[in-house]
N, C-alpha and C positions, 0 to 999 in steps of 0.2 A: 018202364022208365026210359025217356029218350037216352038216345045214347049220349049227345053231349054232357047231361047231367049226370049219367053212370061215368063218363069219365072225370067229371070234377070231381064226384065221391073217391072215387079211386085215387086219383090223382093227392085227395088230401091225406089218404093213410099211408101215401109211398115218403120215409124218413131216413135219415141214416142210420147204416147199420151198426147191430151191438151183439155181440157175441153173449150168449149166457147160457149155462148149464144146469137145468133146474132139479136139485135134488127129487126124489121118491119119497120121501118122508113129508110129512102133513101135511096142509092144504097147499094149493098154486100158489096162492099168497103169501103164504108164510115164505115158500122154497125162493119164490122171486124175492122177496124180502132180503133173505140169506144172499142168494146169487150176488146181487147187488151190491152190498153192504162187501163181502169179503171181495168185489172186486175194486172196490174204492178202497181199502185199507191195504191189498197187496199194488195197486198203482197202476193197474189196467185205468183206471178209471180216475182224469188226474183233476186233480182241482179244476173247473172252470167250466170242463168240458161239458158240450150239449146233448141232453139223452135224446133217444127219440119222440116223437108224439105217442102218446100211449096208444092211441089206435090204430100205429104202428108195429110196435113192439107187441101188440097183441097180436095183430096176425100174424106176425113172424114165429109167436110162440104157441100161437095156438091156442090160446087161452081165453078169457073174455075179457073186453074192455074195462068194463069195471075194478075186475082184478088188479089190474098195472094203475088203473088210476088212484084207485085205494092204498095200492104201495106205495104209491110219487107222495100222497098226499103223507102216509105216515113216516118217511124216511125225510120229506121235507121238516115234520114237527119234531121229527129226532135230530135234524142241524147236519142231515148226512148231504141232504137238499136242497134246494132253494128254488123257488119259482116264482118269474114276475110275468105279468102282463104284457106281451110283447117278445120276450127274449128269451120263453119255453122254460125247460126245466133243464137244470145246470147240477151238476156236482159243487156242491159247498164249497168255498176254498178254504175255510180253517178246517178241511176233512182232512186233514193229510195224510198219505199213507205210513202204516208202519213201518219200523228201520228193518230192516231185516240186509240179514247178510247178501252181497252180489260179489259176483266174480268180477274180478277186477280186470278190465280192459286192456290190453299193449295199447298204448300211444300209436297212434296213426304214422305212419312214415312222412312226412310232409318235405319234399324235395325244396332244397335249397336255392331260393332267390336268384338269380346275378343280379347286381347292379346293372351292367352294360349286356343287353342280350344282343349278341353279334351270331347267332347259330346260323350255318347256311341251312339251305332247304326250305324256310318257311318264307310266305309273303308277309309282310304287314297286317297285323288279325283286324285292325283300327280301320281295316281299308274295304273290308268286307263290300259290297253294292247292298245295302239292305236296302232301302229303297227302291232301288231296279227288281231285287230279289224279289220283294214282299208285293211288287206291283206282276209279276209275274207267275206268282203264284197263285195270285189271285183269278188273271187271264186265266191260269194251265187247269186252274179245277174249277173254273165256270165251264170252259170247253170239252171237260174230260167225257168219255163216256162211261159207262157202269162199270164195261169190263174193266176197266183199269182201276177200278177198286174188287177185281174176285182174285180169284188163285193168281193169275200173271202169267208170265212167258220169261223162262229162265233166260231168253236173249236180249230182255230189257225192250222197252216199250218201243213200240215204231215212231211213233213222233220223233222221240230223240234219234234212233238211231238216221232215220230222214234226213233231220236237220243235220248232222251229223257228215252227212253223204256232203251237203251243198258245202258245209265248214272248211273240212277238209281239204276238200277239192280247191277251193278259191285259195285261201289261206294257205297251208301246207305243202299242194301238189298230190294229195292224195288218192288215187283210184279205187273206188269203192261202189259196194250197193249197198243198201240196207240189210241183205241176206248175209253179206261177210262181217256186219258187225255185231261185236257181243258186248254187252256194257258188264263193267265188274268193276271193285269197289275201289282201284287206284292200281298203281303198277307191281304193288307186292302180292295182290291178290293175283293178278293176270300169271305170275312166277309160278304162286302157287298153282292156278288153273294148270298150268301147263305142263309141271313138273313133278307136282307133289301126285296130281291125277293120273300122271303117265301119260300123258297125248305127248312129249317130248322124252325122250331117251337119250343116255350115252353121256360121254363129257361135254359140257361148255365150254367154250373160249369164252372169256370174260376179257376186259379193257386192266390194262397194269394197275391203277388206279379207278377206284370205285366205291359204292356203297358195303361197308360190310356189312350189315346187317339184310346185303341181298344175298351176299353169301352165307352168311349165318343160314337166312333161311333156307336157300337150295341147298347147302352139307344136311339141314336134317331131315329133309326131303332123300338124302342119299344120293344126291349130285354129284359129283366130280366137279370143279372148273381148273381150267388151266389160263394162264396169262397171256394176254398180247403184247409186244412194248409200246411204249409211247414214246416219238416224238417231235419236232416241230411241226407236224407235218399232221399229227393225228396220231391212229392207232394203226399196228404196221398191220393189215390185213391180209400182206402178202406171208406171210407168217402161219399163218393158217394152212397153207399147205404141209406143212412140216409138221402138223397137230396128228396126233392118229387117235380115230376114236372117235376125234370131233364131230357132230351132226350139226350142229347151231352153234351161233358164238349170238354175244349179247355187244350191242354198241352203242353209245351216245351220239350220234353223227351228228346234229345241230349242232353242238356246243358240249364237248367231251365234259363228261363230269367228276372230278372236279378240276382238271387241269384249265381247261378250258379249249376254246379254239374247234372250229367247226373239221370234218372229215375231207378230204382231198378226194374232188375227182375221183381222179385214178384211184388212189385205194377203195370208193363206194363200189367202183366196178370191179374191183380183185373180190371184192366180199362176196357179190352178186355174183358171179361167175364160178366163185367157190360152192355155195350154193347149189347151183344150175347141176354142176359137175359132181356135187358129192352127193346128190339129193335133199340137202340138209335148207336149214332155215337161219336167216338174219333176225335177230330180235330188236326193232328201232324202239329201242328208249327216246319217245322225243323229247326228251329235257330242255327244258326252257327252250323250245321250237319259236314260241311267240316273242320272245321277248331277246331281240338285236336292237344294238346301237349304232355301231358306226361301220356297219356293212350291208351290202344287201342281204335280203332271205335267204337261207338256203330249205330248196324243198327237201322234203321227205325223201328218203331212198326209197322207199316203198314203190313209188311211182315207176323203176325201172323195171322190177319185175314182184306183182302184188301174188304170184304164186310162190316166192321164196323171199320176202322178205313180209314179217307179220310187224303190223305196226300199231303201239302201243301209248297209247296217250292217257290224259287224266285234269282235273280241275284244281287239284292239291295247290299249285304254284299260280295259278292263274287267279283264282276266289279264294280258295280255303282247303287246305286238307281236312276238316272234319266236316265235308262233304261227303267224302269216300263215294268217289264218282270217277269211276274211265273207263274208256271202254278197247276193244282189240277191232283193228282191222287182220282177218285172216284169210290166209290162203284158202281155198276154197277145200280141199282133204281135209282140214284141220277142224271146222267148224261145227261139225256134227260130234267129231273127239271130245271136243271143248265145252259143249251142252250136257253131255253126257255126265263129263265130271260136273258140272256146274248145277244139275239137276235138280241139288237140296234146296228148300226155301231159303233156310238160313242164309245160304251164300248172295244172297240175289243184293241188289241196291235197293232204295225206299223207292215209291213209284211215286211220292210228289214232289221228291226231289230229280228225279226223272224229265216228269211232264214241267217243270219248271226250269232246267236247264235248257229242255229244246224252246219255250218259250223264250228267254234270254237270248239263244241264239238267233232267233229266224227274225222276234224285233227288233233285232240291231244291238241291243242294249250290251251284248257282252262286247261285241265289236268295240264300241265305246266305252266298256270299261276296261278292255284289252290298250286301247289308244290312250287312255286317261296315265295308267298304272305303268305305262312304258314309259310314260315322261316321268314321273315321279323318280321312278329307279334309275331311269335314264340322269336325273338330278343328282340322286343319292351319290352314284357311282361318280359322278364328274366330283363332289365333295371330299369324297374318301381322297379321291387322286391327288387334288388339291392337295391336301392335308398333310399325306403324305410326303408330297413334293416339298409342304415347307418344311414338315418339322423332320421329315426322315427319307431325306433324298437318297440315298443309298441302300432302300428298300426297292426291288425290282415288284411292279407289281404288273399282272398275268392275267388272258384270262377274263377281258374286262367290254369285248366285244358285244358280249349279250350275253344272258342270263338275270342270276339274282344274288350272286358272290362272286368275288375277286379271290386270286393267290398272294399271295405276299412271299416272294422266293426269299430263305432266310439264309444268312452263311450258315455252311455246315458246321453243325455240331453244337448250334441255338437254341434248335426248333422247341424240345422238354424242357429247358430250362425258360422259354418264352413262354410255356403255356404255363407253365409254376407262376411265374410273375404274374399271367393273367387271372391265374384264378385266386391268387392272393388280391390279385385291383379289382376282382368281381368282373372281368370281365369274360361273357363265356364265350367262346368260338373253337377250330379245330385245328388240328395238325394233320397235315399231309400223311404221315405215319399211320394216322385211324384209318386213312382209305387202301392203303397197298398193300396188294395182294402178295399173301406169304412168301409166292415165289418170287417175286418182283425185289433186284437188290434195290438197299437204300440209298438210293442215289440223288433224290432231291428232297428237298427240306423247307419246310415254307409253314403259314399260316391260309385256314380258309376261313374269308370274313365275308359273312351273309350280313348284306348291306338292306335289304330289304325288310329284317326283319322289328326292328326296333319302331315303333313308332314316331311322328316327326318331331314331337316336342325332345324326345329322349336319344332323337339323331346325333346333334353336336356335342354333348359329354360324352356319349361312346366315342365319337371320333377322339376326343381328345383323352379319354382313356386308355385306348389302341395306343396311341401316339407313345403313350407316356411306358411303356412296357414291351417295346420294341427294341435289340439289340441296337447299343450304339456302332457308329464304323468302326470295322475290325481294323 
């Protein structure tokens, strides 16, 4: 038989599959009969649903053709079946399965709405580039070669890390080669690389203010962190002399998070020098790096010294955090540490979202949606202020330089009873309180409102919800 025709034969007996267990007792026929029939009355088998071609379901069961078609036919004359011309062989739907008892399900947790989503940390999901994405994806796996669909390379594909090299460098200020970089799944993952694996030891210095849930995660990694202060000025670096224990502190220097306001000079180099001196490493959170208003850039610290300061980027705030895409530029000692822990599959990124972001980047296309997304937010933020200014001018608001949330500094002793009101008006955002570090006294008091996050139509009721749940003058 030519082969092409041996594959159309083949080809016709491949069906969906159907699970069935055929007793031991009397004929094939009878037992598939049985099998059948008790799985359409216990509800394996629900009304409507399509059996397979019986010359199918024969070779899967081993039986002969004939067999299964003599049962379709006799469980169709018993009304278990039904079979038309065109639309194969169907479970009955007046078959219905019997009642029988089930265990009764908990109710799903289904998290609570807000009316007004003001949360900082997220971009706009409405903003996604699917178009630039989906045209790039499509470039990234016409180009790809084989290997980058086998096993992989725990350091994340070379395309990206490449493109990666040129990004950086232009943009940022960053010094880099493709060997210093390791791609990993956003900036809580890279915490983990580093801490939970042990290529990082000892206490942290952390920023006064921060994410807790970075802390959350390095205490159960068995972290230490101790606080830096913050003020006008940045995060006091010089302070770190006075740390003992310390090997690394962790910093926001673009644009501190969440107070806001980029790093001073002079303090990048007390860090760097700290560093130098204690052996130890700067961790640059570059937090909203791309995204300034009404200042110039500030580059990376990285670029003073790429042997002690390791610098850590991500796609989260840029595209989408359910990319789960960033990657490490590291010291050069570090990088072989950091594979090692990194080594499981599991840990690794997808590789078409990979070959797709280096595509994005080297065509321009993120460039342009980086320039696109700055004017938007760049819009948002000049609204808020507005808004602000009319209806609640004696809100100091912070912090508003760059990124993708504002401060709103509250009189003391508002901030909980602000957030009661908000989540009574639906509307959700945070308290300066969720970011400060245990040691850290309570010394300011404010709101954080992610202005980015809301989409445009559902812009102007947030603001005017904000407005309306705001402490009046003291």
């Amino acid at each position: 038989m030519p082969l092409s025709e041996s594959w159309v034969n083949s080809a016709e007996r491949i069906g969906s599959d159907l699970h069935l267990e055929l007793d031991g007792t009397g004929s094939r026929r009878a037992a598939l009969g049985r099998a059948l029939r008790a799985a359409i009355q216990d509800g394996r088998l629900a009304p409507g649903v399509r059996l397979p071609p019986y010359r199918s379901l024969a070779v899967d069961l081993g039986i002969a053709r004939n067999t299964v078609a003599d049962t379709y036919a006799e469980l169709v004359a018993e009304g278990w079946l039904t079979a038309r011309q065109g639309s194969g062989t169907r479970v009955a739907e007046r078959a219905a399965p019997a009642k029988t008892a089930r265990v009764p399900r908990r109710p799903r947790a289904v998290p609570a709405t807000p009316a007004h989503n003001l949360s900082q940390g997220q971009p706009d999901a409405s903003s996604f580039p699917r178009n630039a994405w989906s045209a790039s994806t499509r470039r990234a796996l016409a180009a790809a070669p084989n290997d980058a669909f086998g096993p992989g390379d725990p350091q994340g594909r070379i395309e990206l890390r490449t493109a990666l090299v040129d990004y950086l460098a232009r943009v940022r200020g960053v010094r880099a080669v493709p060997e210093r970089i390791v791609i990993c799944a956003g900036f809580a993952d890279a915490l983990r690389l580093l801490f939970g694996g042990g290529v990082l030891r000892g206490t942290l210095a952390v920023e006064a203010y921060g994410l807790a849930f970075h802390r959350s995660l390095l205490a159960a990694d068995g972290v230490r962190t101790v606080a830096l202060g913050l003020d006008d000025h940045g995060t006091r670096t010089e302070d770190l002399a006075g740390r003992r224990g310390v090997r690394s502190v962790l910093l926001t220097p673009a644009h501190q998070f969440p107070i806001g306001g980029p790093l001073t000079p002079a303090r990048r180099n007390i860090a760097v020098d700290w560093a130098r001196e204690r052996g130890g490493v700067v961790i640059e959170d570059d937090y909203d790096g791309e995204f300034r208003y009404d200042r110039e850039p500030v580059g990376a610290v990285q670029a003073l010294d790429p042997e002690h300061v390791l610098y850590v980027g991500s796609a989260s705030k840029s595209i989408s955090p359910a990319l789960r895409l960033g990657w490490m530029v590291l010291p050069e000692r570090l990088v072989d540490p950091v594979l090692a822990v990194k080594g499981q599959r599991e840990r690794w990124t997808g590789v078409v979202d990979q070959l797709t972001f280096a595509d994005l980047i080297v065509s321009g296309a993120y460039d342009r949606h980086i320039r696109h997304m700055r004017q938007r937010y760049r819009e948002r933020r000049n609204r808020l202020v507005e808004a602000l200014a009319g209806q609640a001018p004696h809100i100091e608001v912070a912090g508003i330089a760059a990124g993708l949330h504002a401060v709103l500094r509250l009189p003391y002793g508002t901030e909980a009873a602000t957030l009661r009101a908000a989540a009574w008006r639906g509307v959700s955002l945070d308290g300066l309180a969720g970011f400060r570090h245990p040691d850290t006294p309570a010394d300011l008091e404010g709101l954080v409102v992610g202005y980015a996050t809301p989409s445009d139509h559902a812009y102007a009721a947030a603001l005017a919800a904000l407005c309306e749940i705001l402490p009046p003058i003291p």
